[in-house]
C-alpha angles and dihedrals in degrees: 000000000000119000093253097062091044090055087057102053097047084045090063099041081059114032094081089061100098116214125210136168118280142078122330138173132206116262112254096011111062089186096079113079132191127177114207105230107170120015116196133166088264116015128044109197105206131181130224131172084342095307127114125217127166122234137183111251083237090062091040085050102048094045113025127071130195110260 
């Protein structure tokens, strides 16, 4: 399977997943909290810990989950 194939088909087991701005944590480590702050088409700007980092709303999709 190439990558991008396997891009696709990961792509398809996360688009349905809506993002919207609030608190989130990452799969599997509750510890660590991001708040969406911006969501674009192509960008998604999150806060931890009072930094800001900019994510794709692929990324946000396959590792955060709503609190």
């Amino acid at each position: 399977m190439s990558g991008q194939q396997r891009y696709l088909e990961e792509f398809e087991k996360y688009k349905d997943i809506v993002l919207e701005p609030g608190e989130y944590f990452v799969k599997g480590n509750i510890s660590l909290k991001y708040r969406i702050l911006e969501i674009s088409d192509t960008l998604v700007v999150l806060e931890r810990n009072n930094f800001i980092s900019k994510k794709t709303p692929h990324w946000c999709r396959k590792h955060l989950q709503k609190l």
